[in-house]
PAMARBA-893960 format. One record per residue (C-alpha): residue number from 1; residue in one letter; x, y, z. Coordinates in pm, 1 decimal, always signed. Layout:
// PAMARBA-893960
<nr=NUM; rest=a; east=X; north=Y; up=Z> $
...
This chain:
// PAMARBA-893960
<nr=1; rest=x; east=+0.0; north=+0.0; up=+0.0> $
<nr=2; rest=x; east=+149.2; north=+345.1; up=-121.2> $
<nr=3; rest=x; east=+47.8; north=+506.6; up=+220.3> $
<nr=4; rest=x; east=+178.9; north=+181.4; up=+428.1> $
<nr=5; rest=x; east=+456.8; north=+242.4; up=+743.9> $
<nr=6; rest=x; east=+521.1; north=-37.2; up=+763.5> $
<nr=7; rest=x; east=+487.1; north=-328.8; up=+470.0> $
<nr=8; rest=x; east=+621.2; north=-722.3; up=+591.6> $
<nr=9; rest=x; east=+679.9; north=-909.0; up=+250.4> $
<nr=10; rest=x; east=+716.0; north=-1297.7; up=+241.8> $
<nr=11; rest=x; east=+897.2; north=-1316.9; up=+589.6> $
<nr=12; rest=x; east=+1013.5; north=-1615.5; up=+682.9> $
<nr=13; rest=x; east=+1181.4; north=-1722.8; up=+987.9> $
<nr=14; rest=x; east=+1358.5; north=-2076.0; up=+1094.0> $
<nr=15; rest=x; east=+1525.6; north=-2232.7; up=+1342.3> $
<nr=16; rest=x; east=+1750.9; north=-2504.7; up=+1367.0> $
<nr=17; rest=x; east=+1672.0; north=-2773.8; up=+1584.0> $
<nr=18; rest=x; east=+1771.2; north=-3140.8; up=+1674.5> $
<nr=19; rest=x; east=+1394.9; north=-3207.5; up=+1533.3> $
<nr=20; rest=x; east=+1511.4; north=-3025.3; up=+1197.3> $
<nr=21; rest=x; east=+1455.3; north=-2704.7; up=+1076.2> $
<nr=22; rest=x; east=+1156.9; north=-2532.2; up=+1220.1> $
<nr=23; rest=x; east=+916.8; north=-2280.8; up=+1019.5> $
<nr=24; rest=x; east=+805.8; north=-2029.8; up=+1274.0> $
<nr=25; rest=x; east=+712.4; north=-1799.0; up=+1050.4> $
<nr=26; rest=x; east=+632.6; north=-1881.9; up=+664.9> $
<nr=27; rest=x; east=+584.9; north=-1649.2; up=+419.0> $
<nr=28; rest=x; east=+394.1; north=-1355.7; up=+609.7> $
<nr=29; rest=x; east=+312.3; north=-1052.8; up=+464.7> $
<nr=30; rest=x; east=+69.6; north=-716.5; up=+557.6> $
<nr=31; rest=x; east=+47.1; north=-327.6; up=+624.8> $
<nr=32; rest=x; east=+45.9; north=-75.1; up=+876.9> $
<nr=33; rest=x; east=-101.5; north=+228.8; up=+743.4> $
<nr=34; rest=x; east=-22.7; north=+588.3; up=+971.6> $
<nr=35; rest=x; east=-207.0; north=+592.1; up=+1227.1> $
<nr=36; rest=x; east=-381.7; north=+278.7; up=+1200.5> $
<nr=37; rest=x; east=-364.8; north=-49.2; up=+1464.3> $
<nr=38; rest=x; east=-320.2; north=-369.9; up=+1321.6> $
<nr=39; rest=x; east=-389.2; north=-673.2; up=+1565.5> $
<nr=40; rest=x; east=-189.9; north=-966.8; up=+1512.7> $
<nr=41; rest=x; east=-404.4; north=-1290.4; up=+1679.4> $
<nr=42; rest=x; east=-320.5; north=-1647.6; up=+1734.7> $
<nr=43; rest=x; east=-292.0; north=-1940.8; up=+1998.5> $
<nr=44; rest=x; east=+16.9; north=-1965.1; up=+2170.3> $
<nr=45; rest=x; east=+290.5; north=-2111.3; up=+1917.2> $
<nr=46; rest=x; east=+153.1; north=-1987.3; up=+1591.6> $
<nr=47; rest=x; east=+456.3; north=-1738.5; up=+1541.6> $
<nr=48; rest=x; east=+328.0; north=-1366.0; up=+1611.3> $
<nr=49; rest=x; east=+651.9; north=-1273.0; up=+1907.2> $
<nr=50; rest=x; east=+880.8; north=-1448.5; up=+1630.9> $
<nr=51; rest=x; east=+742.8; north=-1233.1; up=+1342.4> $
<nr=52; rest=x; east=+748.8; north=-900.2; up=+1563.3> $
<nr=53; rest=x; east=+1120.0; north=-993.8; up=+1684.7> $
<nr=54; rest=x; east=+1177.1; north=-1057.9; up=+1319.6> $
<nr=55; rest=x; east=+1050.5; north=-740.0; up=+1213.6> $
<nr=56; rest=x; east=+1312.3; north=-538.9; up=+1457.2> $
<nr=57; rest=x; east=+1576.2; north=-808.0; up=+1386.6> $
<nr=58; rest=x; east=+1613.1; north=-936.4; up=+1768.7> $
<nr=59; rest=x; east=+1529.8; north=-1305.9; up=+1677.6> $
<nr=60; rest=x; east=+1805.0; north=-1523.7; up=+1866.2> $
<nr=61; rest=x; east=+1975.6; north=-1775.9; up=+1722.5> $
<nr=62; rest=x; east=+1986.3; north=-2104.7; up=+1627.5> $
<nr=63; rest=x; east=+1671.8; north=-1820.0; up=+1443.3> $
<nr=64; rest=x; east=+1747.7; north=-1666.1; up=+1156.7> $
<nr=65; rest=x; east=+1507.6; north=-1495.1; up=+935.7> $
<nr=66; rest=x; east=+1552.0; north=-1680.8; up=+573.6> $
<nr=67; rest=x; east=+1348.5; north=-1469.8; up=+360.5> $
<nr=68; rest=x; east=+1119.8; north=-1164.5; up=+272.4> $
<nr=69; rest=x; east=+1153.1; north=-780.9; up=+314.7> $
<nr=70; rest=x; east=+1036.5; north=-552.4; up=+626.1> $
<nr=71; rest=x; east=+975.4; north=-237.7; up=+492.9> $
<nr=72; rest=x; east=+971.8; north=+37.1; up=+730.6> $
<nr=73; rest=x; east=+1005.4; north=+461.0; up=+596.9> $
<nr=74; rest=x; east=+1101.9; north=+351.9; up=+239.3> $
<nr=75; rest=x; east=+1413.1; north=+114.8; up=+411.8> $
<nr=76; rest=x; east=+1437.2; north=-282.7; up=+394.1> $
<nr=77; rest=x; east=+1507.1; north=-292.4; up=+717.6> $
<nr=78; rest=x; east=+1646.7; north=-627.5; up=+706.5> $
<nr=79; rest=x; east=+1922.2; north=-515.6; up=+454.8> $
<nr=80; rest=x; east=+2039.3; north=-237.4; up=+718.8> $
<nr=81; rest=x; east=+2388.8; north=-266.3; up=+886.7> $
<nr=82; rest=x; east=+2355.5; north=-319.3; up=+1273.5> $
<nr=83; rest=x; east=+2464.2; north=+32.1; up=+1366.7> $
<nr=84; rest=x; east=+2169.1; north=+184.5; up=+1162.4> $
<nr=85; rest=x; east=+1918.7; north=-91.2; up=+1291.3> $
<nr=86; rest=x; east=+2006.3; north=+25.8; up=+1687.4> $
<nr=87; rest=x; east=+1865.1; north=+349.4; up=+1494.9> $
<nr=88; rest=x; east=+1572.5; north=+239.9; up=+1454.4> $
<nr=89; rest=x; east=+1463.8; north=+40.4; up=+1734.2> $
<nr=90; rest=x; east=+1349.1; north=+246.6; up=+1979.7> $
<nr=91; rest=x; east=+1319.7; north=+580.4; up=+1750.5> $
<nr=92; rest=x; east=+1177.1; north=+450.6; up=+1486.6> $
<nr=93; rest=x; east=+970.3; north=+173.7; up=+1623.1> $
<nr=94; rest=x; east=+919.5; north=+66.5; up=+2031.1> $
<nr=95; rest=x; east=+858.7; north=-217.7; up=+2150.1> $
<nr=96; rest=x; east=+620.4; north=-367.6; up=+2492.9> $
<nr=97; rest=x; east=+728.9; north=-655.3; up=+2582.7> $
<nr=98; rest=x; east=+525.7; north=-919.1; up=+2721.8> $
<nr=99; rest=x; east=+672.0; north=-982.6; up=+3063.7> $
<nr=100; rest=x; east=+817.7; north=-600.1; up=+3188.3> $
<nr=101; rest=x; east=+985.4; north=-865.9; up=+3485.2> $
<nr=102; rest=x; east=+1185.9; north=-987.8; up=+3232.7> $
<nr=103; rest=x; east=+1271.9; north=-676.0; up=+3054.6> $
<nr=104; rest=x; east=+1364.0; north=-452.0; up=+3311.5> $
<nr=105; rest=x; east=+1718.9; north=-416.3; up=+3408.4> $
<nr=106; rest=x; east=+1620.2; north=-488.2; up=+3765.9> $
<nr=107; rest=x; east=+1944.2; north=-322.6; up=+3935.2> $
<nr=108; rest=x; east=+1779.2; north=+27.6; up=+3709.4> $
<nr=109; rest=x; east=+1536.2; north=+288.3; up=+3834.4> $
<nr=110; rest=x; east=+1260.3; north=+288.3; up=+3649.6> $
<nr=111; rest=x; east=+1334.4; north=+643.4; up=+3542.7> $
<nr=112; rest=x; east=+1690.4; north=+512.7; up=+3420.3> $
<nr=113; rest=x; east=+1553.0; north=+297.6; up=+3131.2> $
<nr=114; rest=x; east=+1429.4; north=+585.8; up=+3002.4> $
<nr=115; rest=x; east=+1727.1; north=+843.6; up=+3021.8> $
<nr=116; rest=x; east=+1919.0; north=+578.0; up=+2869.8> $
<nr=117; rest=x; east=+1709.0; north=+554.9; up=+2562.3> $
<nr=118; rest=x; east=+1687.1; north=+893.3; up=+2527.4> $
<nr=119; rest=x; east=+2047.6; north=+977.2; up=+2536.9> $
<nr=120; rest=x; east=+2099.1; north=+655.0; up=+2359.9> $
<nr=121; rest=x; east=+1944.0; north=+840.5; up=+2066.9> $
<nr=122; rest=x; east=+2071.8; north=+1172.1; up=+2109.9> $
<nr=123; rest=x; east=+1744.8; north=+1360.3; up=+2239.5> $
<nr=124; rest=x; east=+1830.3; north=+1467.9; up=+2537.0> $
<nr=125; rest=x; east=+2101.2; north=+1544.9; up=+2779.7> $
<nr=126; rest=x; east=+2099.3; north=+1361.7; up=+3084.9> $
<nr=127; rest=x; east=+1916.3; north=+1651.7; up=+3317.4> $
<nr=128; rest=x; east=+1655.9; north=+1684.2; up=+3018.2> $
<nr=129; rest=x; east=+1598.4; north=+1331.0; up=+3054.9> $
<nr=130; rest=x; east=+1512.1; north=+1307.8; up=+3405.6> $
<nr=131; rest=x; east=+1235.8; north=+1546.1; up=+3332.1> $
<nr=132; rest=x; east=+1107.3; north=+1412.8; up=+2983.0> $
<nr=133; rest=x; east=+1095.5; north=+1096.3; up=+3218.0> $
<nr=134; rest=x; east=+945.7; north=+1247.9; up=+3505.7> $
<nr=135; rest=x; east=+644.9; north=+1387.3; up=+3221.3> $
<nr=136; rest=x; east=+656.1; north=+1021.9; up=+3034.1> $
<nr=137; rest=x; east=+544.2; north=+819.6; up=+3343.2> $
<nr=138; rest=x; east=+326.7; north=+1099.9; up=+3441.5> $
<nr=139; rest=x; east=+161.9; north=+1016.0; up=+3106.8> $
<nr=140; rest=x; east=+116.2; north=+680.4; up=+3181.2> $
<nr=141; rest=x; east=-69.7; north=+752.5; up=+3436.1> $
<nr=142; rest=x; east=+182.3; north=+643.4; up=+3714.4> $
<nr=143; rest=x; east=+55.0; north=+840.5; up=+4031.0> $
<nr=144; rest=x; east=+322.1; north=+1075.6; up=+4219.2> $
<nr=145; rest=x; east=+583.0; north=+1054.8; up=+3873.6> $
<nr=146; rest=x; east=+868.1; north=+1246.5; up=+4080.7> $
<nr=147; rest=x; east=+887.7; north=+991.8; up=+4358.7> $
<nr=148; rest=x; east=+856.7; north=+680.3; up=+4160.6> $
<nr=149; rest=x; east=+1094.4; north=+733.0; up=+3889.0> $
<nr=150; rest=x; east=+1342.4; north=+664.9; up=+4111.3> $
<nr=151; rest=x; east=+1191.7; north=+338.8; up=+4225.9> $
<nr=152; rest=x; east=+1304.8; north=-34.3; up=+4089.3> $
<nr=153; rest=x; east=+1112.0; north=-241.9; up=+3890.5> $
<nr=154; rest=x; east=+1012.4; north=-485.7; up=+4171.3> $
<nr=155; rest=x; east=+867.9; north=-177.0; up=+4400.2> $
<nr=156; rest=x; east=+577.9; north=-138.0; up=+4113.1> $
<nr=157; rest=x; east=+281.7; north=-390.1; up=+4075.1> $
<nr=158; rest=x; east=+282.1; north=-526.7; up=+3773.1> $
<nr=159; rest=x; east=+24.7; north=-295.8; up=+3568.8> $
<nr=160; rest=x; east=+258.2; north=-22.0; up=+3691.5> $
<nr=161; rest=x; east=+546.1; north=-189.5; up=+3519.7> $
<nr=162; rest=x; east=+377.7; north=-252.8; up=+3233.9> $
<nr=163; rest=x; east=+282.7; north=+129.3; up=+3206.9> $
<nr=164; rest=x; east=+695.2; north=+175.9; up=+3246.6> $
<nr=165; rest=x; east=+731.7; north=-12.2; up=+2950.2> $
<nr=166; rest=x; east=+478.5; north=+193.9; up=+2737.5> $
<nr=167; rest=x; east=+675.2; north=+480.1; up=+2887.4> $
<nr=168; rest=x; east=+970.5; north=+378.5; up=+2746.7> $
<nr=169; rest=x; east=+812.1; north=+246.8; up=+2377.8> $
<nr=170; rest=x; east=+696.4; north=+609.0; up=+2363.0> $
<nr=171; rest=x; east=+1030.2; north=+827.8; up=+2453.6> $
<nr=172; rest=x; east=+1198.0; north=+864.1; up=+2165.4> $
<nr=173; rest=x; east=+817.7; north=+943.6; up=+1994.9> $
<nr=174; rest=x; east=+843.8; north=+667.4; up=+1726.3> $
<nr=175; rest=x; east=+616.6; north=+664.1; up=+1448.7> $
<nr=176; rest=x; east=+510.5; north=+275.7; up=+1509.8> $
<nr=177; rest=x; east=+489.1; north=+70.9; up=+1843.2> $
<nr=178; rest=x; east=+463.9; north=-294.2; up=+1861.8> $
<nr=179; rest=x; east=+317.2; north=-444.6; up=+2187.9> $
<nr=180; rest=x; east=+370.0; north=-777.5; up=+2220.3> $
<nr=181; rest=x; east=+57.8; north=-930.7; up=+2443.6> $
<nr=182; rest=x; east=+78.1; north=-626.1; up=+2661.2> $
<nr=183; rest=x; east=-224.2; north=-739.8; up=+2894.7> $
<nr=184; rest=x; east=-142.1; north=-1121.4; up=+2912.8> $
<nr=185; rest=x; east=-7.6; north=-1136.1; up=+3257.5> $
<nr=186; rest=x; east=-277.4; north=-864.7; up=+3441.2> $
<nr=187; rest=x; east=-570.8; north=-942.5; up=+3635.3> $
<nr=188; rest=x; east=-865.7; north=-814.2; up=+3455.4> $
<nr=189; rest=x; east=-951.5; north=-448.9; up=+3529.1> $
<nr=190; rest=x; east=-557.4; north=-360.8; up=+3489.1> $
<nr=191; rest=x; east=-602.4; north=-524.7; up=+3159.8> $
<nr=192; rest=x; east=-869.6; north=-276.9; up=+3070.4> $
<nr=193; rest=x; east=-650.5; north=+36.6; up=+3193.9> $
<nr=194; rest=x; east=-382.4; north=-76.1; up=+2997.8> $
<nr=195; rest=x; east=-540.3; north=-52.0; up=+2662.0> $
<nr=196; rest=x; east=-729.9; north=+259.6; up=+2762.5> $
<nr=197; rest=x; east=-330.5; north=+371.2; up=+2788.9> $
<nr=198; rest=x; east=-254.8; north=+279.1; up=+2467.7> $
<nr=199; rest=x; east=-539.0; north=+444.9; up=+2301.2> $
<nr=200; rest=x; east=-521.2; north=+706.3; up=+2453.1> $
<nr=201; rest=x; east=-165.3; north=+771.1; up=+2390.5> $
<nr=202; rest=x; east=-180.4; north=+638.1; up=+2021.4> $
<nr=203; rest=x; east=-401.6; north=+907.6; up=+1983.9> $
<nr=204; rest=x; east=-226.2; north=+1181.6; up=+2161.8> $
<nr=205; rest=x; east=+114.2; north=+1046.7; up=+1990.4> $
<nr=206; rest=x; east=-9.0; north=+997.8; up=+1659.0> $
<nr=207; rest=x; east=+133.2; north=+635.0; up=+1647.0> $
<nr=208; rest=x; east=+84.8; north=+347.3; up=+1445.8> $
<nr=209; rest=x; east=+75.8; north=+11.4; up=+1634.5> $
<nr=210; rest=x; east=+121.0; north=-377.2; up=+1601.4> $
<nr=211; rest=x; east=-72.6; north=-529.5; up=+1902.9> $
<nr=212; rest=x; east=+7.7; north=-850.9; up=+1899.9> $
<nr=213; rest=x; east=-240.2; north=-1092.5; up=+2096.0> $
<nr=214; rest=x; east=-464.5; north=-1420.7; up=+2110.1> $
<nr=215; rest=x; east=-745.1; north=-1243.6; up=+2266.8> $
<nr=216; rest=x; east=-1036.1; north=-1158.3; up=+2044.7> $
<nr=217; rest=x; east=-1183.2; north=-924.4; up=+2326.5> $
<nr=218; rest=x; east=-885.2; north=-725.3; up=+2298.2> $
<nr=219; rest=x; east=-865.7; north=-672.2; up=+1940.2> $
<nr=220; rest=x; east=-1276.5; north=-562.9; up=+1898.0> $
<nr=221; rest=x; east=-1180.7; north=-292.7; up=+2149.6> $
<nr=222; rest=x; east=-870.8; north=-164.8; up=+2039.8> $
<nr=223; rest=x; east=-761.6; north=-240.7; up=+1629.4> $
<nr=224; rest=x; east=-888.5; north=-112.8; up=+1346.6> $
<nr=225; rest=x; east=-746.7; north=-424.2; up=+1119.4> $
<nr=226; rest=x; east=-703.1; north=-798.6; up=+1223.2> $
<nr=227; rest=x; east=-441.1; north=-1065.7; up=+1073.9> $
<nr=228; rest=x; east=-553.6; north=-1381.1; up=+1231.8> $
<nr=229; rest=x; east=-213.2; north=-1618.5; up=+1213.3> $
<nr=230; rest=x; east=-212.3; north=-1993.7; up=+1269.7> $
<nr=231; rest=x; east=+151.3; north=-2226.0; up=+1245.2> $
<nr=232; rest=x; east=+321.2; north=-1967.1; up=+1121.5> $
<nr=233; rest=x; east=+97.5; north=-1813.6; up=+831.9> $
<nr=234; rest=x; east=-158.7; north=-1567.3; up=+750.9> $
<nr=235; rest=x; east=-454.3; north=-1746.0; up=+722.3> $
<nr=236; rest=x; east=-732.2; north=-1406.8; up=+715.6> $
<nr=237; rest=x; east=-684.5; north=-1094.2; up=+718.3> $
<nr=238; rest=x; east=-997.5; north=-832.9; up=+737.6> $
<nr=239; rest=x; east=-1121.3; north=-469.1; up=+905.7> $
<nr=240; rest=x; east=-1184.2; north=-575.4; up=+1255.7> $
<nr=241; rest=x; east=-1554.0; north=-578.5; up=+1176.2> $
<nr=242; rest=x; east=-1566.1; north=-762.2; up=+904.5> $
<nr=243; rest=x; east=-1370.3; north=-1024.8; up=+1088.1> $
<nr=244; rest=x; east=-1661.1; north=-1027.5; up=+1375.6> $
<nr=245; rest=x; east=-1947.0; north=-985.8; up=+1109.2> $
<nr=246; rest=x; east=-1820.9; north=-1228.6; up=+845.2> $
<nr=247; rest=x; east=-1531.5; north=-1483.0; up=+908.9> $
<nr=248; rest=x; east=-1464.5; north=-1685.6; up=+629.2> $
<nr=249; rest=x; east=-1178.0; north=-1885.5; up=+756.8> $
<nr=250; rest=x; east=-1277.5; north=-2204.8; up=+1004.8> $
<nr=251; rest=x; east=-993.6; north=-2090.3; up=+1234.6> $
<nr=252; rest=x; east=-1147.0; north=-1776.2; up=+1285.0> $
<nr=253; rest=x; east=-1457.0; north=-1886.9; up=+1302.3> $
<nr=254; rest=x; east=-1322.4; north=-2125.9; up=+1586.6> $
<nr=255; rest=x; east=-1183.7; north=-1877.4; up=+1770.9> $
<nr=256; rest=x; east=-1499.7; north=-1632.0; up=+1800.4> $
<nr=257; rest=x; east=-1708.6; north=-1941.8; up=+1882.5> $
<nr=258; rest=x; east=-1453.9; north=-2029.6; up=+2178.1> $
<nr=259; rest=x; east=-1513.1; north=-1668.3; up=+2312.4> $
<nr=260; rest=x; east=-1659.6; north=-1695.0; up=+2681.7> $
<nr=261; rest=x; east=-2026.2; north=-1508.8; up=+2662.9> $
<nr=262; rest=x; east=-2273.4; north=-1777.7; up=+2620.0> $
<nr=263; rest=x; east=-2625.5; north=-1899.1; up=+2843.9> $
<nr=264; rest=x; east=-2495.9; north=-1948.1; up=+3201.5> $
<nr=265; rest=x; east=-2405.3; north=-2337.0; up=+3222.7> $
<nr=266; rest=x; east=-2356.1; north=-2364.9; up=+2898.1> $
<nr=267; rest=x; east=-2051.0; north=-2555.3; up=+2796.2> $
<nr=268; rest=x; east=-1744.4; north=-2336.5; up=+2607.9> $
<nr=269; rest=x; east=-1680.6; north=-2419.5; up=+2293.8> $
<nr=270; rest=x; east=-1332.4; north=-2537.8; up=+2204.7> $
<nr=271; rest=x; east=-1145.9; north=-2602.3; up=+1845.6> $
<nr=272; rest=x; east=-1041.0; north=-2967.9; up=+1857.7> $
<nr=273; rest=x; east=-722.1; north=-3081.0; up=+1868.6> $
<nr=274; rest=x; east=-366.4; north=-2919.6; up=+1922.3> $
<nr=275; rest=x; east=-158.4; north=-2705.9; up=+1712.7> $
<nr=276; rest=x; east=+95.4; north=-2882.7; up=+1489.0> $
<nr=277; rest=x; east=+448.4; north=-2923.3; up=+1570.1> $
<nr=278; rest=x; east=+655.0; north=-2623.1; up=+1378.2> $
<nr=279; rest=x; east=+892.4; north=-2872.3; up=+1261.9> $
<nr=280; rest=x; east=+687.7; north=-3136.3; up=+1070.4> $
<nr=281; rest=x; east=+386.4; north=-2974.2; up=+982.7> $
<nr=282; rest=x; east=+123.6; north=-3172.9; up=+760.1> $
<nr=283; rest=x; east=+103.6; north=-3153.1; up=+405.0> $
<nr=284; rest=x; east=-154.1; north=-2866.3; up=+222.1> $
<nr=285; rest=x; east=-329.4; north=-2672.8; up=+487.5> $
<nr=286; rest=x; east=-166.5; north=-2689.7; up=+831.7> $
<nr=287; rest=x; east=-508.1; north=-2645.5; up=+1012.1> $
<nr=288; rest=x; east=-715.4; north=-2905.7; up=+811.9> $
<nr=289; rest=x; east=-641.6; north=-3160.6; up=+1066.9> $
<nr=290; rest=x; east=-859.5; north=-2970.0; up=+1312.7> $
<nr=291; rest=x; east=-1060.9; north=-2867.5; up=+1038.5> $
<nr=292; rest=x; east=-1447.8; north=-2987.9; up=+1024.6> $
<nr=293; rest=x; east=-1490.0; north=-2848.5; up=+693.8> $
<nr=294; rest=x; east=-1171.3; north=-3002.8; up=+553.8> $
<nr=295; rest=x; east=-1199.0; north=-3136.4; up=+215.7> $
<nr=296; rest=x; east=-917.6; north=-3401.8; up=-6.5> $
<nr=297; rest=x; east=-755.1; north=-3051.2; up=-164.3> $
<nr=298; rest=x; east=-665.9; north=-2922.4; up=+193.4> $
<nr=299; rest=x; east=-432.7; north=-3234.7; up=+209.1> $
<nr=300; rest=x; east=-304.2; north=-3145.9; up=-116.1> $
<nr=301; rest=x; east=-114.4; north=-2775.4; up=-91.4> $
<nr=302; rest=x; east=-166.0; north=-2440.0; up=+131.7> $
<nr=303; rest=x; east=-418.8; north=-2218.8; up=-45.5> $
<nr=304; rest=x; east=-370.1; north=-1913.4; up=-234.3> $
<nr=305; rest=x; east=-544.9; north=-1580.6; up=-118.1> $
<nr=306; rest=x; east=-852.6; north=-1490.1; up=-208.0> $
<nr=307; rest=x; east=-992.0; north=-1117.0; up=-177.6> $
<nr=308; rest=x; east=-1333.2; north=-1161.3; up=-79.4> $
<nr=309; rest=x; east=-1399.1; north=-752.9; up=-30.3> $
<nr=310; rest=x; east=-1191.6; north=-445.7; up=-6.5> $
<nr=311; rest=x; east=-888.5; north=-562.8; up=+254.9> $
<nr=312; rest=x; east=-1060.8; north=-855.0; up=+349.4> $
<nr=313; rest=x; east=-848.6; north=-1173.2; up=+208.0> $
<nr=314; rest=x; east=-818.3; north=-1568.1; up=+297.6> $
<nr=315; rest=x; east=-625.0; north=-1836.7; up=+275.1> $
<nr=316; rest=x; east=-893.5; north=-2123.6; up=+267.4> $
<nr=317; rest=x; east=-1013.1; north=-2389.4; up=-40.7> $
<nr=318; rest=x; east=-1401.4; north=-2264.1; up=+110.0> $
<nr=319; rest=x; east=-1326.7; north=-1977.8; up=-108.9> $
<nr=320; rest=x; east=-1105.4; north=-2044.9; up=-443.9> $
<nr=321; rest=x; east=-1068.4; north=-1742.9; up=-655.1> $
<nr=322; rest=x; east=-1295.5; north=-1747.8; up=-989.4> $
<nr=323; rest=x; east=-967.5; north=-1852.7; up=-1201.2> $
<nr=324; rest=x; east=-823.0; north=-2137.8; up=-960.4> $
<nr=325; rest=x; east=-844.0; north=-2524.7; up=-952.1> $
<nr=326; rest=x; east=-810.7; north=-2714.8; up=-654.9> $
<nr=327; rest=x; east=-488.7; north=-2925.8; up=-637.6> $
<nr=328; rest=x; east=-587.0; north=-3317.8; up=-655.9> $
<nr=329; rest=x; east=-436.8; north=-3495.4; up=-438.0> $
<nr=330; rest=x; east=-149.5; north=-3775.6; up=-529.5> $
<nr=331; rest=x; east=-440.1; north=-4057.9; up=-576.9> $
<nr=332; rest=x; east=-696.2; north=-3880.9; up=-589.4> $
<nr=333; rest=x; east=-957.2; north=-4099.7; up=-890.5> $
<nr=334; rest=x; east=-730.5; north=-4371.0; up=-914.8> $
């Protein structure tokens, strides 16, 4: 898209195990327009933290990303050298990471993470900082700002650190944020302050953000675009409404019918089965084993997309384009 921020091409990332070589992410591609939220939703294994490390090139090795382009401003960022990349991650693009624990230095004051990325990038001197910092967490709505900027990350409750780390995302002002399941690890009503947060400061920012997350709840209230991804691929993309209104993939439609809402004692609906081990996949379609609708070309090879309405594609044999044939299987009327 001409007005896209951000444009993922065919990115593919592997890694290297005793089990073999392991597809976490095959061939995924979509935009981020200015402005706009894209939510990225999937179980747990199906490759959205791989593709959003991918994207700021912080996968780990035995990972390496194999293939594809991340577009970002005009530059592949992919083909940058290492000293321009450190550029970009944090003023170009910020990152929430799932477990603020974990990425918190925990020997730092809060308030130190975010000097340091300041001056890191050159925005600030290091008195400057103290009071951007000192206005940042007063943003995030972290009560008495002055006092707790000095504190450690294991003084703050755990919404509060999570708040530190949209603090720090947002410091350098970067045109696109990536949170990667910001809410997973928060009891309920924190959950519901958080995204309030981002909104909120999406919209007083002007940013552009990748929420990455497998819960469905989260993305009616907060993105303006889904990409539902399952094993490693793209499987629908869609406006969020159109995704609630008219799901055309059986994975979707599996995951809105496992949403919690129904007749008090009724039992919750759950898609059958597991999902596949990344490094032997089946053949064709890598959800047709848990697929009710599955027919012999699922089997056969992964479909192509089809646009069913304006930025509303699938990947699913329930909906061939006009011009395709479905793939016989090896077999098949013999």
């Amino acid at each position: 898209m001409s007005d896209a921020l951000l444009a993922v091409e065919g990115l593919t990332t592997a890694f290297e195990t005793r089990a073999g070589t392991l597809t976490a992410v095959n061939g995924v591609s979509f935009d981020i327009c200015r402005g706009e939220t894209l939510g990225l939703v999937g179980e747990s294994g199906s490759g959205k933290s791989v593709t959003a490390f991918s994207i700021i090139r912080l996968v780990q090795p035995p990972g390496r990303v194999m293939a594809g382009r991340v577009v970002f401003q005009g530059r592949d960022l992919l083909s940058l050298p290492e000293d321009e990349m450190r550029q970009v991650r944090g003023a170009g693009i910020g990152f929430v990471f799932q477990e603020p624990m974990s990425a918190l230095n925990p020997v730092m004051r809060v308030g130190e993470h975010i000097v340091e990325a300041l001056r890191v990038h050159g925005l600030a001197t290091r008195t400057e900082a103290r009071a951007r910092a000192i206005d940042l967490l007063r943003a995030a709505r972290i009560g008495d700002a002055e006092r707790r900027v000095d504190d450690y990350p294991h003084q703050l409750s755990g919404g509060m650190r999570q708040r530190v780390m949209i603090a720090i995302a947002l410091a350098c002002r970067p045109p696109l944020v990536i949170a990667d399941e910001p809410t997973t690890a928060l009891d309920v009503t924190v959950q519901a302050q958080i995204l309030e947060l981002l909104r909120d400061m999406k919209r007083e920012f002007g940013i552009s953000l990748l929420l990455i997350t497998h819960d469905l709840g989260v993305v009616a209230e907060t993105a303006d675009r889904v990409a539902i991804m399952y094993a490693g691929r793209i499987v629908e993309q869609a406006p969020v409404r159109d995704i609630f209104r008219r799901p055309a993939h059986p994975y979707t439609r599996g995951l809105l019918a496992s949403i919690p809402g129904g007749a008090a004692g009724s039992r919750l609906h759950a898609i059958e089965g597991t999902v596949p081990n990344l490094a032997s996949l089946p053949p064709g379609c890598s959800f047709a084993p848990r697929c009710s609708e599955r027919m012999p070309a699922c089997s056969a090879a992964f479909p192509e997309a089809t646009t069913l309405a304006p930025g509303h594609s699938v990947r699913c044999y329930l909906h061939p384009t006009p011009d395709s044939r479905l793939p016989i299987p090896d077999g098949a009327g013999t």
